[in-house]
C-alpha positions as CSV (number, residue, x, y, z in Angstrom):
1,X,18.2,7.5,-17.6
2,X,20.8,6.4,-15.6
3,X,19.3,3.7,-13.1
4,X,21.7,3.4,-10.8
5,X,22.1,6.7,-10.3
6,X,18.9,6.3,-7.9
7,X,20.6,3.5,-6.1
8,X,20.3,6.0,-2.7
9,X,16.9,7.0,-3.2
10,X,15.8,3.3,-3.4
11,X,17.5,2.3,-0.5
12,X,16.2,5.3,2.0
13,X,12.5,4.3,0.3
14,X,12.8,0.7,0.8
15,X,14.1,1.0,4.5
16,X,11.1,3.3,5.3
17,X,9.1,1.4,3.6
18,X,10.1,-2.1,5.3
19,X,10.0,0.1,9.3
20,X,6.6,1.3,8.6
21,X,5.0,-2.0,7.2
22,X,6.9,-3.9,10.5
23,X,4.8,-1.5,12.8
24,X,1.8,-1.9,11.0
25,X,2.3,-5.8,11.1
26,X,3.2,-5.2,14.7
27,X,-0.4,-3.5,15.1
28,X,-2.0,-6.5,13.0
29,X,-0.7,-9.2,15.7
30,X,-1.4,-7.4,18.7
31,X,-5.0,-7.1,17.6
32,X,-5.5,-10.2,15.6
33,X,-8.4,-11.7,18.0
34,X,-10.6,-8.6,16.6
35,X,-9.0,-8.6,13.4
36,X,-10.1,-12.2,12.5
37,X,-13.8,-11.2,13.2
38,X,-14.0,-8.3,10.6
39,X,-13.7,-8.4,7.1
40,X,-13.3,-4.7,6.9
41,X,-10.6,-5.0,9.6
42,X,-9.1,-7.5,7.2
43,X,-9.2,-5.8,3.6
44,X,-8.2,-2.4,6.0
45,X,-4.9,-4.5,6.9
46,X,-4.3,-5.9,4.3
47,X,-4.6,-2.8,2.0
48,X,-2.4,-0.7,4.2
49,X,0.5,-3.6,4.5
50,X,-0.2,-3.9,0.2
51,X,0.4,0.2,-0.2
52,X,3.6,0.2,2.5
53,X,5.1,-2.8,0.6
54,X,4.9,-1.0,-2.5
55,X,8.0,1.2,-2.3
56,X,10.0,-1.5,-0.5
57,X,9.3,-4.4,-3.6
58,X,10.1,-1.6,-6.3
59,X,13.2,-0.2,-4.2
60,X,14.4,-4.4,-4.2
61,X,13.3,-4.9,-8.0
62,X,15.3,-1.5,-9.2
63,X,18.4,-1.7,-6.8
64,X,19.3,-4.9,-8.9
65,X,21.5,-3.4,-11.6
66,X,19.8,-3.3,-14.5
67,X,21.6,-2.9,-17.6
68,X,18.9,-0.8,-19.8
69,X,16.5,1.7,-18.6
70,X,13.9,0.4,-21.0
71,X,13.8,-3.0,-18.5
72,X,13.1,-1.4,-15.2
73,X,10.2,0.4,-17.2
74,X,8.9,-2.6,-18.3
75,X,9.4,-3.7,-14.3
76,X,7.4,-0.5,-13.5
77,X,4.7,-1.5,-15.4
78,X,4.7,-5.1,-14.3
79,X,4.3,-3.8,-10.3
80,X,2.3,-1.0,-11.4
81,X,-0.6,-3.4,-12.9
82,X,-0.1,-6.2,-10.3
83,X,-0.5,-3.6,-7.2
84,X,-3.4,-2.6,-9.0
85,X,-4.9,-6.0,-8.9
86,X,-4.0,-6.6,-5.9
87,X,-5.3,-3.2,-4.2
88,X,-8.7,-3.9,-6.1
89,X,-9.2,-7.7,-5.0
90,X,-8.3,-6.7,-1.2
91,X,-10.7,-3.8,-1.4
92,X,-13.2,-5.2,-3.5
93,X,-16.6,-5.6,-1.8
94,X,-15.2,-3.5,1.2
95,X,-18.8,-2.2,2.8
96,X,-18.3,1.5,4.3
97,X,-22.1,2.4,4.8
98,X,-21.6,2.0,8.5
99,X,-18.2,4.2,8.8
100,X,-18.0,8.2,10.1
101,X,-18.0,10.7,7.2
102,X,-14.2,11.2,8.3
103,X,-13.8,7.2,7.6
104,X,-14.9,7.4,4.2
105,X,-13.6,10.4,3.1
106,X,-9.8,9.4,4.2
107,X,-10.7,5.4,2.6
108,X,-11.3,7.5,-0.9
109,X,-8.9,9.7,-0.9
110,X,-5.9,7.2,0.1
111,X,-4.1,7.3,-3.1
112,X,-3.8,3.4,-4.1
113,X,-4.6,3.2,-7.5
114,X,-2.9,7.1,-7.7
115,X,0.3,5.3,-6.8
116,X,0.0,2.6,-9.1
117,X,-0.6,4.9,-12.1
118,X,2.4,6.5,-11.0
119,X,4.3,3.0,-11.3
120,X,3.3,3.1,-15.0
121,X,3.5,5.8,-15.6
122,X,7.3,5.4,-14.8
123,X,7.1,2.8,-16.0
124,X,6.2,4.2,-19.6
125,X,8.0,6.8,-19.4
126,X,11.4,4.9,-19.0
127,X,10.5,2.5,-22.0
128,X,10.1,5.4,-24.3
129,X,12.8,6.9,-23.4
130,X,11.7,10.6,-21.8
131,X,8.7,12.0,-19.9
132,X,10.7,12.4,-16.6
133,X,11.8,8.4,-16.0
134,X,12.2,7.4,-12.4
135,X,11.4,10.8,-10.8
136,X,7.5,9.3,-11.5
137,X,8.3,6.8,-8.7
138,X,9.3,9.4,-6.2
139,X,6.1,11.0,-5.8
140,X,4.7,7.1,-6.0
141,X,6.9,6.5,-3.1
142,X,6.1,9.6,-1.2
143,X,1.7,9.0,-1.5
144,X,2.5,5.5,-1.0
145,X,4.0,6.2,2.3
146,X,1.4,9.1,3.0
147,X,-1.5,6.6,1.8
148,X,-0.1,3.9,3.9
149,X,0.2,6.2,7.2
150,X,-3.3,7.1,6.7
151,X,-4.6,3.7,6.6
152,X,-3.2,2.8,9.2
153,X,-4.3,5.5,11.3
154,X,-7.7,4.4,10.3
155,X,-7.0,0.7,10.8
156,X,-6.2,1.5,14.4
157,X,-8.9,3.6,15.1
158,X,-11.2,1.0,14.1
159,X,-9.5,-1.7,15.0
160,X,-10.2,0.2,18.7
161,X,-13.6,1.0,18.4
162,X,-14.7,-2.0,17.1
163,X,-16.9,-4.1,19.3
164,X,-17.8,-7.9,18.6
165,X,-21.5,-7.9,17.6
166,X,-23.3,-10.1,20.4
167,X,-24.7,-13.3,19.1
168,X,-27.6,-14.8,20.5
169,X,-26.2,-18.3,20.9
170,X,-22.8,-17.3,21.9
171,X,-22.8,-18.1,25.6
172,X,-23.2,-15.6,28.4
173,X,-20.5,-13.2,29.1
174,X,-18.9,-13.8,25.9
């Protein structure tokens, strides 16, 4: 498989990729003061910018002419198991007992670890040489950016009904 025969398809990725992870970091700062108060708020943010970064690391790592196919597999497979670590140690622990039925059903079915399989399975399938090759990464792009959108709908939606829990020796009017 020809890499850089994909060399537009990485570079219309990576630029929606880096515009939609610069408005969710917009969104971060704007609302840091509540941000800093919620660990949910936290892993939330911190998920979403992971899972819009995705598409815009692999479109930087694979526009890099690479001179066997078989190496940006093994690349694939590389991001693909660290975005998997990484989307598991930022969501790890992440408490949802308190969120609306619409809240949790949209936090399980954002595809994270769906996109990273997708990575590999690229990933895989350009070391060995068939199986469909890059065309894995365009639906890994395409439920990265969907997965991404969606958390950060939900990230401002709770970043706006969040309300700082009152504590009883913070002083009056606080």
């Amino acid at each position: 498989m020809d890499v850089e025969a994909w060399q537009n398809f990485f570079v219309i990725s990576g630029g929606a990729s880096a515009a939609l992870t610069g408005l969710v970091f917009v969104a971060v700062s704007l609302n840091v003061d509540r941000i800093l108060t919620s660990t949910g708020l936290r892993k939330l943010a911190a998920q979403t910018l992971l899972l819009l970064m995705t598409p815009l690391i692999m479109s930087i790592v694979l526009v890099i002419p690479i001179p066997r196919a078989w190496i940006a597999g093994v690349l694939c497979i590389i991001g693909g198991a660290l975005l998997a670590l990484g989307m598991f140690a930022v969501g790890h622990g992440m408490d949802l007992t308190k969120e609306s039925s619409a809240i949790k059903l949209l936090q399980h079915l954002t595809p994270t670890m769906l996109v990273c399989l997708l990575i590999i399975g690229a990933g895989v399938s350009l070391v060995v040489g068939f199986g469909g090759g890059l065309y894995w990464l365009v639906a890994a792009v395409v439920f990265a950016l969907i997965g991404g959108v969606a958390n950060a709908w939900m990230f401002v939606i709770r970043v706006e009904t969040w309300h700082h829990p009152k504590s009883s020796d913070a002083p009056e009017g606080a």
